[in-house]
N, C-alpha and C positions, 0 to 999 in steps of 0.2 A: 504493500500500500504506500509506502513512504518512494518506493521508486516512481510508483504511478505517481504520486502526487506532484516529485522534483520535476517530472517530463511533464505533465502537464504545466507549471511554472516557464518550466526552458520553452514552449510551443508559445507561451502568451508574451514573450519580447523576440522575436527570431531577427530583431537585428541585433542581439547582443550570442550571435551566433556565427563565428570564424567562415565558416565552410556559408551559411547563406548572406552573410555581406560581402561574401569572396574577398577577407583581407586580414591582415593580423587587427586583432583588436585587445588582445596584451599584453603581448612580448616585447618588453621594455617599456608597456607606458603603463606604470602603476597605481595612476588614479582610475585607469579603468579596472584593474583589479579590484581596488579595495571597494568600488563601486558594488562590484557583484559580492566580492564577499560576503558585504553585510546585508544584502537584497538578498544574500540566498540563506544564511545563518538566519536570520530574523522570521525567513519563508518557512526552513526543514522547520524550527520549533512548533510553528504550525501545524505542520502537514504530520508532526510525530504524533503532537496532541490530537488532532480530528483521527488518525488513524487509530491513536488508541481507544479515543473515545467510541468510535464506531467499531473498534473488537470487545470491546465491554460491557458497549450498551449504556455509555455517561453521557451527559447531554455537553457540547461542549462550548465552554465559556470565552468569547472575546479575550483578551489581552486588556492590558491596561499602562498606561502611559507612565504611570508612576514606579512601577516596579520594577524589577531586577529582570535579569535573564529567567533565572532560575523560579524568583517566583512565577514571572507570569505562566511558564514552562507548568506548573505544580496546580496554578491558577485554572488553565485550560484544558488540564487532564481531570480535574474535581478534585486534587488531593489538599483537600483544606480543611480546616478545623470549623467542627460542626458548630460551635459555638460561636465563631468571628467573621465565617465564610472566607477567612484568609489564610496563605499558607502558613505552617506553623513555623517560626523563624529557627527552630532548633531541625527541623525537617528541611529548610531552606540548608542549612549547615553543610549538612549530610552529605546532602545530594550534590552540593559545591566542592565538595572533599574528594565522593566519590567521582565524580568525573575528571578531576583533573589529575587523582591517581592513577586512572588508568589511560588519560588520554596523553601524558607525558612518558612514552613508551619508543621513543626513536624510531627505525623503520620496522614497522611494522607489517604484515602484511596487505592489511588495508591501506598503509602509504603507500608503500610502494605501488601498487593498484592502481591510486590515483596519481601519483608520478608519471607511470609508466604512459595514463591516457594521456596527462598531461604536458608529454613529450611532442602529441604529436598536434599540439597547439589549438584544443578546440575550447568548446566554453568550461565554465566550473562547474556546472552542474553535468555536464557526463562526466568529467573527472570523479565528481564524487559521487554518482551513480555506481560505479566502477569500485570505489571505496565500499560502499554500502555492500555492494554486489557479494564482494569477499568477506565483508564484516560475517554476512552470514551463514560463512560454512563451521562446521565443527569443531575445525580447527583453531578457529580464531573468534570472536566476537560469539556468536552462536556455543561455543564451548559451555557459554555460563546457564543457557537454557539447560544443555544436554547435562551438565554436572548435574543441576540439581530436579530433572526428571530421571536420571541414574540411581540416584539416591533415593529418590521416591521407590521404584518399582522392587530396592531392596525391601521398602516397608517399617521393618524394625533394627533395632539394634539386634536382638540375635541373629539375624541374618548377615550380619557383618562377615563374621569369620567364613564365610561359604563363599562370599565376594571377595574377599581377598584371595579366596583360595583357586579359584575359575578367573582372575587374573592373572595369580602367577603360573595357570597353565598354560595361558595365552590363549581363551577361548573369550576373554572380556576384555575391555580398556577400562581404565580408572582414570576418568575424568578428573579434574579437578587436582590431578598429580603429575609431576613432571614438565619439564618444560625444555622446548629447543637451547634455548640460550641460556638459563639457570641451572646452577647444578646444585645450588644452594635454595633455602626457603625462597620463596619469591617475594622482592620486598613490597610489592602490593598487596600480598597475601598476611603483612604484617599492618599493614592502615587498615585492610577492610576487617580484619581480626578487632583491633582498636575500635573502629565503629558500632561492629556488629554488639561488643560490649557497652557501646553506651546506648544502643539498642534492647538493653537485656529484656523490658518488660514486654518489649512488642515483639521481637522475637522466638521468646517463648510462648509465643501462641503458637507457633509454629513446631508438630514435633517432629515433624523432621530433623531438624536442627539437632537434635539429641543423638539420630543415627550420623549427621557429618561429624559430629564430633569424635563418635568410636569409632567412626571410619581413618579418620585422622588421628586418633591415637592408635589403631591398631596398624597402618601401614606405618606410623613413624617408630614403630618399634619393631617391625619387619625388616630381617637381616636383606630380602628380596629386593626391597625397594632401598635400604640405606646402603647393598653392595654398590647398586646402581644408581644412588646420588638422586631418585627420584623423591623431591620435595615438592609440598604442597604449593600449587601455583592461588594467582587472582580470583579464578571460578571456581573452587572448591566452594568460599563461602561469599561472595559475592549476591546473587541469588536469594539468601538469605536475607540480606541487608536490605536490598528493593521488597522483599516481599513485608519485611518490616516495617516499613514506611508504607 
């Protein structure tokens, strides 16, 4: 939905489109960059909010001039305190925390993604279509869904030890462990841990939580995963944390 929504955005100006005004229109001149930038940042927040609102069934709210990114972002999706009908400024926190832990990650492969369109000189928004595109494989961005319906479908903590077990025979993957470039804890995996604690009341509605946690104590005490250096990454308990909020 969020890709429908960028292309329909990119179709209603097509002259801020390389290929139909047949000419460069931002390599080297950077006020037209930063033009679209913020015409397209300002737009996805949009299109994330109507898109969630219409997979949930929330009615969704205008924006408003006064507020933040963030809030109006929390504003347009309903996540606001039933008492003040505004977002709650400790939930504003959060969510300002959590994105910029994981969005300060070098090349990733959603960068590179949209580097690579953006090579070959077209607008921003299929560059970050292209972002998006790879955000959602399992490997990358989409990991955090798959972790924590992995976790699910174990159900309870006694089922832990049977899951650790059907990984290291190589008949499962364990999400939420391991990672290309980390050989160590993943240091995101150390902030969203810190939030998810100051999350504890609203979290613990959640019991699942209770299975990530023996999941994560039982592979960090497995010789399997510590011969191989495999440490808890970002989406082990990420997932959590949104569903907390």
């Amino acid at each position: 939905m969020m890709i429908a929504g960028l292309s329909a955005l990119q179709s209603s100006d097509m002259d801020a489109i390389p290929a139909h005004a047949a000419k460069n229109l931002y390599l080297g001149q950077p006020e037209n960059v930063d033009k679209q930038v913020i015409r397209v940042l300002s737009s996805l927040s949009m299109i994330t909010a109507a898109a969630y609102c219409h997979h949930t069934g929330k009615t969704f709210t205008p924006p408003r001039k006064d507020y933040s990114y963030v809030q109006n972002f929390m504003l347009m999706t309903g996540l606001v305190d039933e008492s003040t009908g505004e977002p709650n400024p400790k939930y504003v926190d959060v969510i300002e925390r959590l994105w910029t832990t994981v969005a300060d990650h070098e090349m990733t492969c959603s960068t590179a993604a949209l580097l690579q369109t953006a090579s070959a000189l077209p607008d921003i928004i299929s560059s970050l279509i292209s972002a998006i595109s790879a955000t959602y494989g399992p490997l990358h961005g989409g990991a955090i869904e798959v972790a924590y319906k992995s976790i699910e479908e174990i159900g309870s903590v006694d089922d832990v030890p049977a899951k650790i077990e059907r990984v290291k025979a190589g008949k499962e993957r364990l999400y939420g462990y391991g990672h290309r470039v980390y050989r160590v804890t993943d240091p995101r995996f150390t902030y969203i841990s810190e939030i998810l604690n100051e999350l504890t009341d609203e979290a613990s509605k959640d019991p699942l939580l209770q299975v990530a946690f023996a999941l994560d104590r039982a592979a960090a005490q497995d010789e399997y995963f510590i011969s191989r250096k495999l440490r808890p990454n970002a989406d082990l308990f990420a997932a959590f944390a949104y569903k907390a909020l």
